[in-house]
Every structure is written in structure tokens, then in C-alpha cells.
Backbone bond lengths (Angstrom), bond angles and torsions (degrees), N, CA, C in turn:
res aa  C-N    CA-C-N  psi(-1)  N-CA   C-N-CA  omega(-1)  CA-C   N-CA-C  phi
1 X - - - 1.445 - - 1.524 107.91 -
2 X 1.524 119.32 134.07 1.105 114.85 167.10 1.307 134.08 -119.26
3 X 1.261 142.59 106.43 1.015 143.22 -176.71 1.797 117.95 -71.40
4 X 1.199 109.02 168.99 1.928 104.07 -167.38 1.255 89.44 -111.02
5 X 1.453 123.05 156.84 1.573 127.12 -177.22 1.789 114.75 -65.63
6 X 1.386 106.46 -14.77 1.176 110.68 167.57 2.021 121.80 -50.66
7 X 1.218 101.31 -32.93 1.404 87.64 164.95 1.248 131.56 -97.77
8 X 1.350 121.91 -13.85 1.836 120.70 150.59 1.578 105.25 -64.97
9 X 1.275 141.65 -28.60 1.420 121.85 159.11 1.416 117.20 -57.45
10 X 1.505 123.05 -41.43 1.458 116.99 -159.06 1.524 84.22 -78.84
11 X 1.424 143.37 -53.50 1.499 150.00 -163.87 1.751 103.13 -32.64
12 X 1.638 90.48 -58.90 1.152 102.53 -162.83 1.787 83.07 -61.52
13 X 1.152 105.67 -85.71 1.546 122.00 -143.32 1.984 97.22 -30.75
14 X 1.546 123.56 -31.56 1.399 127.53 178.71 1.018 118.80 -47.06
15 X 2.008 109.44 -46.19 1.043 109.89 -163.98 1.706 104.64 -100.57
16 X 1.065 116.51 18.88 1.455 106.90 -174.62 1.867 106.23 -103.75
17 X 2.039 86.89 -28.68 1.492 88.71 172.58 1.741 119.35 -78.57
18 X 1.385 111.33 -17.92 1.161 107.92 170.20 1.604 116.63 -55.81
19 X 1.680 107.96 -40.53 1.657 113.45 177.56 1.250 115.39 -57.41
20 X 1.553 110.11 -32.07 1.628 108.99 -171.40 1.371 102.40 -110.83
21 X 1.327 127.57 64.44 1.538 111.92 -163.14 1.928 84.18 -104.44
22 X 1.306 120.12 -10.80 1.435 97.59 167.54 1.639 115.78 -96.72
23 X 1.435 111.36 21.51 1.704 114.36 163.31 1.840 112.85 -115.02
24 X 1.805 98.13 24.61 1.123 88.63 -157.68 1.842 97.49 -91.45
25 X 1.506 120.19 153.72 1.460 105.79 4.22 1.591 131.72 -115.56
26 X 1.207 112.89 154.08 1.830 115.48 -177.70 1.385 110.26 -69.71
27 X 1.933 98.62 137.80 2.153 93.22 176.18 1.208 96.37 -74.06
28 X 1.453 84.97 -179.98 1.793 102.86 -179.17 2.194 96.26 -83.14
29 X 1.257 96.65 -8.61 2.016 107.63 178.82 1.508 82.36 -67.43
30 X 1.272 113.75 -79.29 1.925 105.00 -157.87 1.590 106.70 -66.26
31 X 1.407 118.59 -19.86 2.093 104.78 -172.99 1.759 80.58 -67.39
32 X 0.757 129.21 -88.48 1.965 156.93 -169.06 1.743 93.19 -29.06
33 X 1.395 124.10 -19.29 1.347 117.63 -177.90 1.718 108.96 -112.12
34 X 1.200 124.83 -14.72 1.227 142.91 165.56 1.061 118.76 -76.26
35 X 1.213 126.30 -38.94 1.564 147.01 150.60 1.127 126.54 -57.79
36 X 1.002 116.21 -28.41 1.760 118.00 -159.21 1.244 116.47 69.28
37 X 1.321 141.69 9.21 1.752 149.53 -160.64 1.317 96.28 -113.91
38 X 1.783 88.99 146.56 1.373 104.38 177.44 1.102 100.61 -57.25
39 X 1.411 122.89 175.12 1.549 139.62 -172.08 1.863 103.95 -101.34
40 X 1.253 87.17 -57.28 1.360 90.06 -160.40 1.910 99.90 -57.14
41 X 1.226 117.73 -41.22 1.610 127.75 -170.78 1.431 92.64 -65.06
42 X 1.544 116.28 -56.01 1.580 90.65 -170.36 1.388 117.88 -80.52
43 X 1.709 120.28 -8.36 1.702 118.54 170.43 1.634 92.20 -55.89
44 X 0.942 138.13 -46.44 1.758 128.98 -177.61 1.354 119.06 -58.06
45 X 1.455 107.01 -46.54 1.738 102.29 167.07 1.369 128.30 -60.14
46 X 1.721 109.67 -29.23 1.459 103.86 172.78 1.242 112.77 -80.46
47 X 1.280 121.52 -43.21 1.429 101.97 168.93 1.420 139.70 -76.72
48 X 1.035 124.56 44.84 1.503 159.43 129.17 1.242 109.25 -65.65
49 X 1.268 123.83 -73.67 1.641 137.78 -179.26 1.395 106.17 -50.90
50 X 2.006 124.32 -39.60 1.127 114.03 163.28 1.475 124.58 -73.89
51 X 1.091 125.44 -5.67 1.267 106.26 -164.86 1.520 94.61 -110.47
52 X 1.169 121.19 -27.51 1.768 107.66 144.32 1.204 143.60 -45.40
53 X 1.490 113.47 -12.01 1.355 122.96 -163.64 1.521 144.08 77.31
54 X 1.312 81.58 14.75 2.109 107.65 -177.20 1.328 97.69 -91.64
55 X 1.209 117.60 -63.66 1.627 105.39 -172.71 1.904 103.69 -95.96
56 X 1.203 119.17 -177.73 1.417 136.59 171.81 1.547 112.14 -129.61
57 X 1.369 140.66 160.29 1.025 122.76 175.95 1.453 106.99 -167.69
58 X 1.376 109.34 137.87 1.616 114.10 -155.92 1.800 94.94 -111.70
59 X 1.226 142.00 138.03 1.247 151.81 -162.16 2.023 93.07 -104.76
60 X 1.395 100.70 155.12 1.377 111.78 -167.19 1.489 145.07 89.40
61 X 1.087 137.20 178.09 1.369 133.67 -170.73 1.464 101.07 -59.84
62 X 1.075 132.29 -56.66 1.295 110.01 169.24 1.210 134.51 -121.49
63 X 1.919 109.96 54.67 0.997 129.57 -178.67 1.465 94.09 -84.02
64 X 1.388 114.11 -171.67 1.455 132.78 -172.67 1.506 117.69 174.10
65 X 1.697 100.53 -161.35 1.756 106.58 165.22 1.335 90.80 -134.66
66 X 1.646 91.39 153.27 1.675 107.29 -179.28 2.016 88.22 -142.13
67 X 1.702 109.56 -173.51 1.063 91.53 -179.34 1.195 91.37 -116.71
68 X 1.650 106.64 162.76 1.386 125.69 -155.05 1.402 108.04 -77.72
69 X 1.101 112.13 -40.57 1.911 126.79 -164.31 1.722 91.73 -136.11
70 X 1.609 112.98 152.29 1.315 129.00 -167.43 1.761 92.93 -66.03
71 X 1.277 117.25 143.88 1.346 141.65 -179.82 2.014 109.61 -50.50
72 X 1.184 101.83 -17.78 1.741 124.39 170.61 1.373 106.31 -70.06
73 X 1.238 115.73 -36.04 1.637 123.91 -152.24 1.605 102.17 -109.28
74 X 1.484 120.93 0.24 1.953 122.88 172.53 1.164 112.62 -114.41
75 X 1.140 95.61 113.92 2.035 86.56 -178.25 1.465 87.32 -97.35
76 X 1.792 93.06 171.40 1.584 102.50 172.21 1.221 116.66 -50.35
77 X 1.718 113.88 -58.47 1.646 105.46 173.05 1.299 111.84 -13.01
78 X 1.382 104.75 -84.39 1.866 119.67 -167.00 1.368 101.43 -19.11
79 X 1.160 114.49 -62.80 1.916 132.14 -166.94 1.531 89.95 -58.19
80 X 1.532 140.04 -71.16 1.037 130.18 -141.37 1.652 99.10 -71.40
81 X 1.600 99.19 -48.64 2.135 100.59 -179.36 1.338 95.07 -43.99
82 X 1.427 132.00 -57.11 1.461 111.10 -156.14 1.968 121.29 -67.08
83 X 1.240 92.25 -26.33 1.150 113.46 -166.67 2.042 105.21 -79.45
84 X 1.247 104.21 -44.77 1.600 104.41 179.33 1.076 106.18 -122.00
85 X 2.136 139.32 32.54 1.167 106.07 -176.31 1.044 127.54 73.12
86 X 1.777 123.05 147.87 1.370 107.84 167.47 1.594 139.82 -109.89
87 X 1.717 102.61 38.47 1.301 131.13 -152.53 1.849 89.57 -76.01
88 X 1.930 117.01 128.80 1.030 121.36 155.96 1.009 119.13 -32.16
89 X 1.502 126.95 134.71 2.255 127.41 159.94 1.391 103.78 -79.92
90 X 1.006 126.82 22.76 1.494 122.44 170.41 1.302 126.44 -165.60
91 X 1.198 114.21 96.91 1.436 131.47 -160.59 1.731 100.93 -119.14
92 X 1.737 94.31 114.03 1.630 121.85 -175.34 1.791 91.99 -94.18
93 X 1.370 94.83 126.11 1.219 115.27 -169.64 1.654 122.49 -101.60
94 X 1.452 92.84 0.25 1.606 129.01 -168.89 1.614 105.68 48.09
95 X 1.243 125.70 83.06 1.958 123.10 -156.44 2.042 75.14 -112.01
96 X 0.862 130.15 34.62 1.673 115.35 -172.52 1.852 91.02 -138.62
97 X 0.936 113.74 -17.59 1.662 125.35 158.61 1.728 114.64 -67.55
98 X 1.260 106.62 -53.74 1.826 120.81 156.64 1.428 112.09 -31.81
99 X 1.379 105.22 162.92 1.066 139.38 159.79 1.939 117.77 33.75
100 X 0.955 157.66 -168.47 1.518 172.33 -166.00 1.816 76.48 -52.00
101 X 1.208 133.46 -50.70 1.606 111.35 -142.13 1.491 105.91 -90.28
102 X 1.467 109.77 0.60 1.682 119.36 -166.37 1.351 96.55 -107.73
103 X 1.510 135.43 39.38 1.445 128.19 -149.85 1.915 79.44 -125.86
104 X 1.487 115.88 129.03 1.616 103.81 171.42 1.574 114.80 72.21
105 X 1.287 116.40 -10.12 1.690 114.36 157.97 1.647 123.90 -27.09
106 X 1.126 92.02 -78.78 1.394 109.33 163.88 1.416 101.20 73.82
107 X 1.186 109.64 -121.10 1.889 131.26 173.83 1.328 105.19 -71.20
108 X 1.259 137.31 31.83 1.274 144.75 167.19 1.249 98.89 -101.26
109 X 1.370 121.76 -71.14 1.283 130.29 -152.58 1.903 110.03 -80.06
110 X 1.305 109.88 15.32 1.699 116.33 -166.87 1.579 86.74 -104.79
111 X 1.299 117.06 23.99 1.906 98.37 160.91 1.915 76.99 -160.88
112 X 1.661 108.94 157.41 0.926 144.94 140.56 1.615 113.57 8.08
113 X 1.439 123.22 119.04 1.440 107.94 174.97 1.551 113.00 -99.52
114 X 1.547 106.81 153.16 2.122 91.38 -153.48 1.175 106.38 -62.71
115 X 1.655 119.75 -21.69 1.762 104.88 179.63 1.389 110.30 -52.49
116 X 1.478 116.84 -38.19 1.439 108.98 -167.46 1.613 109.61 -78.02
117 X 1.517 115.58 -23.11 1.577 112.37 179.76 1.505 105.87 -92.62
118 X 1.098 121.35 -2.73 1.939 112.46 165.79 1.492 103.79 -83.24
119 X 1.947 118.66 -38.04 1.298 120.70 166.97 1.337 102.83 -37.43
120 X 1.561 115.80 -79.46 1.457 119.34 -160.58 1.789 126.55 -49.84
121 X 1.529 96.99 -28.41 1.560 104.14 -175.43 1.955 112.64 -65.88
122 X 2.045 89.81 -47.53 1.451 93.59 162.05 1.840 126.94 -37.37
123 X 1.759 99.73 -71.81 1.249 112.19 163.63 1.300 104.34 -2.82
124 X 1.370 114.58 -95.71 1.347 157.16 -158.27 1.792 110.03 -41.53
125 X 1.913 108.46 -45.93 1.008 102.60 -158.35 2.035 93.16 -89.34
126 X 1.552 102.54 5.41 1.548 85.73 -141.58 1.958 75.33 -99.25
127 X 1.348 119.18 -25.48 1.492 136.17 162.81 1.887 110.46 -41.79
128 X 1.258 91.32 -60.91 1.721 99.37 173.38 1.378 110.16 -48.64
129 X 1.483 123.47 -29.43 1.619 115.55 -147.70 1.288 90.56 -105.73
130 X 1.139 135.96 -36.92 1.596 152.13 163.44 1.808 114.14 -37.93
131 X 1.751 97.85 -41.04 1.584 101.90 -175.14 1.414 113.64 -104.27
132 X 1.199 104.45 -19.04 1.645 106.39 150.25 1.249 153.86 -51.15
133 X 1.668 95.94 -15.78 1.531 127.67 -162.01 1.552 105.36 -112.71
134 X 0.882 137.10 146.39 1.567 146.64 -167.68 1.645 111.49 -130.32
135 X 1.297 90.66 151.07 1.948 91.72 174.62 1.724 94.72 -76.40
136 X 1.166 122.64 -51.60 1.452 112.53 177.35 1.588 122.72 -53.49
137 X 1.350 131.60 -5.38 1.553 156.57 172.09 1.677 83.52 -78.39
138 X 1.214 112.78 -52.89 1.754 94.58 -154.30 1.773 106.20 -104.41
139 X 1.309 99.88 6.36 1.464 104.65 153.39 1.139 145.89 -88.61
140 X 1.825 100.01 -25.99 1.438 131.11 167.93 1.789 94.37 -62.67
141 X 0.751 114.81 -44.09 1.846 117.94 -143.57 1.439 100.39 -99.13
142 X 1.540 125.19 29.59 0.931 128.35 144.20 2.023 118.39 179.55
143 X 1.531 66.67 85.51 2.090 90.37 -173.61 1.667 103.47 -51.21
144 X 1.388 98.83 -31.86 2.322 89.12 -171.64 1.590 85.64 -69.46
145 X 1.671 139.94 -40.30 1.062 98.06 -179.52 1.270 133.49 -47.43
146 X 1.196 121.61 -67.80 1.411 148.95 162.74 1.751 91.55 3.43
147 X 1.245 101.19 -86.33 1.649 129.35 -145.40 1.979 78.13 -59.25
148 X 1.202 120.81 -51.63 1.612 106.32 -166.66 1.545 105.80 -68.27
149 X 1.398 113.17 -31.97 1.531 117.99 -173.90 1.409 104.29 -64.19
150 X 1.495 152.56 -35.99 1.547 159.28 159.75 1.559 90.05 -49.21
151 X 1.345 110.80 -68.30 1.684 113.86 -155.28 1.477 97.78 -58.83
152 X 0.924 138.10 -35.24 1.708 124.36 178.29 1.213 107.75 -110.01
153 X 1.516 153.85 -38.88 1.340 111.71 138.96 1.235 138.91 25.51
154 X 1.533 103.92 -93.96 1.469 91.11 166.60 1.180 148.77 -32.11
155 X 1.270 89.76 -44.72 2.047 98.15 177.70 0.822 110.48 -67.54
156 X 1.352 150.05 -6.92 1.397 140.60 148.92 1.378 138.08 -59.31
157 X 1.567 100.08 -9.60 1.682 115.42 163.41 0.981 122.84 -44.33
């Protein structure tokens, strides 16, 4: 499965606004300069995240993004749906219905073939583990970020 770097930007950028949620809110000048990322590419990724309802975002000199709902309340899911849609990674195309081997199927082929239901269970279990997980989970689970993310912060004043 591949995901686009757009959602390790939004990950990051969630959990960094969760650190600064009392400077909130951050421009897209300091997320894009903290990062090293273009601005303009990642102003598009967050607003994805806003228009899902993960981030919020105020227009002007000292508009920004902050997060929309407390860092408890976004699981990764949230981040990844907004970020890629919620299109299955594995789409059974039924190719065993085709050709010489789909000949006499019949009542075989009227349920699910198991490649596609071991696909789906994966799917499924790897979906669960995604919505289980919180931006506040991955803020807890590493406080030196936190504490360095305030300490340089600033210098971006």
C-alpha cells in the first residue's frame, strides 16, 4: 500500500499544532518553514485537513491553522481519509471469472474469492489500528518532541 507524503506532512503538521495549540494559530510561512516544505504544496494539504474538519484556519496576517477538535478527538484514520480519500487499496477485479478458468464456476463465484476476503480482513484490521490511534497518542509518546518543538518555535518570531 502506498500512501503520498501528503499524509506524513498533515501527521506531522497535527501533531506539532497540537504542541503549539497555545500559539495557535500557526501560518502556513512558519508550518512550510519548520518543515522545510514548500508552502504553497503544503497550504493544499492542510486544506484538505480543513475541509474535513481536523484543522481550522483563519485567513490574514495573522491568520493560520490550528486544530479543529482537541488532539483526543483525530485519529490517524481521520488524517489518512482526508488526506487519500476513502478509496479501498485493494480492488478484486474478479480475473478468475475470465478466461478458460471461469468456465462452470457457477455457484462458486456468487460470494467473494478468499484472496479478496484475506485482502479485506487486512484492509480492515490495518483501518482499526489507524482509528485507534490519536494525534494526542503520538504526542504523548514523545514529550522531548514537544519540549524542543516550544523551544524553537520561538525562533521563528
Amino acid at each position: 500500500m502506498h500512501m503520498g507524503e501528503g499524509v506524513e506532512w498533515g501527521l506531522h503538521c497535527c501533531v506539532t499544532l497540537g504542541w503549539l495549540a497555545d500559539e495557535a494559530p500557526v501560518s502556513i510561512r512558519k508550518l512550510a518553514a519548520w518543515f522545510g516544505l514548500p508552502q504553497e504544496y503544503l497550504k493544499k494539504r492542510l486544506q484538505a485537513l480543513t475541509r474535513a474538519g481536523i484543522l481550522t484556519s483563519a485567513p490574514g496576517a495573522r491568520g493560520g491553522f490550528a486544530l479543529a477538535r482537541p488532539p483526543e478527538r483525530i485519529t490517524l484514520m481521520d488524517v489518512v481519509t482526508a488526506m487519500e480519500g476513502p478509496l479501498d487499496p485493494f480492488r478484486c477485479t474478479e480475473i478468475r471469472q475470465r478466461g478458460a478458468g471461469g468456465e462452470g464456476g457457477g455457484e462458486e463465484f456468487a460470494h467473494p474469492c478468499g484472496i479478496a476476503a484475506a485482502m479485506r480482513r487486512a484492509e480492515l484490521a490495518w483501518r482499526r489500528e489507524l482509528a485507534a490511534q490519536t494525534i494526542a497518542d503520538l504526542m504523548a509518546a514523545s514529550p522531548q518532541g514537544a519540549a524542543r518543538t516550544r523551544r524553537n518555535y520561538a525562533r521563528l518570531r
